[in-house]
N, C-alpha and C positions, 0 to 999 in steps of 0.2 A: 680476593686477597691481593693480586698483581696491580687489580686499580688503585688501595686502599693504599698500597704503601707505593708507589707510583705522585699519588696526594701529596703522603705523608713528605716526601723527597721532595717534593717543591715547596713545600710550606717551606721546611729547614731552609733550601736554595734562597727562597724569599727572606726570612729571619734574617741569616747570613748577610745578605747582600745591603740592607738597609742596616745594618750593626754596621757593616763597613763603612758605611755612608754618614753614620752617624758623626763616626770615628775620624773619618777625612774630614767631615766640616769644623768639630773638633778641633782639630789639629789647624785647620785653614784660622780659625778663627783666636785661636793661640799665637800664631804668627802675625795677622793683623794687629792684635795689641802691645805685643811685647814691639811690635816695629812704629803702629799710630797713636796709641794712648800715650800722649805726650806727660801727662801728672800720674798715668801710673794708679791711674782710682778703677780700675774696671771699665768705665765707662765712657765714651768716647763722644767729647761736646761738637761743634759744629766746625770747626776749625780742623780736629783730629779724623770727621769726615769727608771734609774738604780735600784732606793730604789722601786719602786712601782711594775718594772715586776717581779721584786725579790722575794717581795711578793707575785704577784700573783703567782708564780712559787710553792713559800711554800705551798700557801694555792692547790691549784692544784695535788700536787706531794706525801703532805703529808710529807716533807722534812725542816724540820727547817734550815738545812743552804744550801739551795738549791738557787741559784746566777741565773740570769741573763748572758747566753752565750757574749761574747763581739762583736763576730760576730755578735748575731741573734740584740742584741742590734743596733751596726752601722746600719744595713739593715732596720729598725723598725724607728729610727731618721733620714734616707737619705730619705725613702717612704711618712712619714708622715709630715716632716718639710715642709712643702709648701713653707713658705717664707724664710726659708735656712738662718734662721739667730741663729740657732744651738738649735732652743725653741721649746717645743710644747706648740701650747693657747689650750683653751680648745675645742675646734671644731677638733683640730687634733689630739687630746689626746685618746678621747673616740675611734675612729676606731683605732687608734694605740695599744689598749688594747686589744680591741676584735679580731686583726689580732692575737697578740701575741699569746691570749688563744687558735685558733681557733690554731696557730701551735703547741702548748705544747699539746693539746690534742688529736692530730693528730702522734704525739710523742709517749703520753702516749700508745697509743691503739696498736702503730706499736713494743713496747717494751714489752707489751704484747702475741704480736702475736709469736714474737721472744721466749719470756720465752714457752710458747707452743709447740713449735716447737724444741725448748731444749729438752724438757723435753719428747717428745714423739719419738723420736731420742737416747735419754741417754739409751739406753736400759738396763744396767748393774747398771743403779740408781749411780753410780760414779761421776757425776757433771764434768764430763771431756768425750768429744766426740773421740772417740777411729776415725782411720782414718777408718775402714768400718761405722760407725756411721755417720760420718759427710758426705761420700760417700754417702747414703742414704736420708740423711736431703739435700744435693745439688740436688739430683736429683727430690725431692719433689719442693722446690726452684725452678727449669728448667723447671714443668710445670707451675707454677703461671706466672713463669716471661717471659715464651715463648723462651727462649734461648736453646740451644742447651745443652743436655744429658750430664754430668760430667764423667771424666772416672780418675779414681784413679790413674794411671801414672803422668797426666799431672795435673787435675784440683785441688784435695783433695791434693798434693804434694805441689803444690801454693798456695793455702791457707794456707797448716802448716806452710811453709815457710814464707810469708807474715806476717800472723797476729797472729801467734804463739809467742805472747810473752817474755814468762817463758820460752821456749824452751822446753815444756815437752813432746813433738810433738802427743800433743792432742789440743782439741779445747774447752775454758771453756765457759763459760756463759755472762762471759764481755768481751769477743774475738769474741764473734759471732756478733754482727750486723757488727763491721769490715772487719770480715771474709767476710758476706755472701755479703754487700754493693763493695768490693775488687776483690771479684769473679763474681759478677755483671759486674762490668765496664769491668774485664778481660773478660768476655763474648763477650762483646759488641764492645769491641776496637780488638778482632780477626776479622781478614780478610777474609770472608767464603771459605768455600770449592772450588773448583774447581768444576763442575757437570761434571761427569763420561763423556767419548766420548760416544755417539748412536751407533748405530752396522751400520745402516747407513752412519754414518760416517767412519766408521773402512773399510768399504768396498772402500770409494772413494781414 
């Protein structure tokens, strides 16, 4: 009987807990319209989305004039518009939010990791990656990302060249995620090696 209603008190706790939740998005979502449905019709067009991820981007980012990408926008109104009549009602609104945050903070954390990785590479404290610095920082990069070893000839040479800006043939701070996303795909779009012949073979 002490397991049974033991159960029973977590079910309620459970009930409970998602009624609340229900109730806060509710409410979260009363607040978004009465503040972004600009005409006031329930549903909110691409413009009245625009003002609201903008927002949450502000409030996120800590950035008063921090927008809404146009991209991540389209891709956010083509995912959630279910009936493709260019609106979100409010049932497509709420997941449409939480997708957005769930990529801004996934953003923020990877923007972080980057400034870290800057900064632990700058060795000279100069805010500009000398081309043995950024040597070092790619081949840190090579093992997270499982790609093949950088070599200063070919790989550090391509990236300055790439995403070198200013031309000042070093690497800054807002040049690196391009860099290092640049030298990624160049990774990956190389054609592997050839595997050596066997001595077995050399013999036939």
């Amino acid at each position: 009987m002490a397991a049974a209603a033991v159960a029973a008190r977590k079910k309620r706790d459970k009930a409970a807990k998602l009624a609340a939740k229900r109730r806060e998005d509710e409410a979260q979502l009363d607040q978004w319209f009465r503040t972004y449905d600009s005409d006031k019709s329930g549903m909110m067009d691409r413009g009245d989305v625009r003002s609201l991820l903008s927002s949450v981007k502000r409030e996120l980012t800590k950035d008063p004039s921090a927008e809404v990408a146009d991209e991540l926008l389209d891709r956010i109104m083509t995912k959630y518009d279910k009936s493709g009549d260019g609106q979100l009602e409010r049932t497509e609104l709420l997941p449409a939010v939480k997708k957005y945050k769930s990529i801004l903070q996934q953003t923020i954390q990877e923007k972080k990791r980057l400034k870290e990785l800057f900064e632990r590479h700058d060795a000279d404290k100069t805010k500009r990656l000398t081309q043995a610095e950024l040597f070092t920082l790619l081949q840190e990069v090579s093992a997270s990302h499982a790609v093949p070893k950088p070599s200063v000839e070919t790989d550090v040479a391509f990236v300055i060249e790439e995403c070198d800006a200013d031309q000042s043939g070093a690497i800054e701070i807002e040049e690196l995620e391009p860099a290092v996303a640049t030298w990624l795909k160049y990774c990956k779009d190389m054609p592997p090696e050839p595997a050596p012949a066997s001595s077995a073979c050399s013999l036939l």
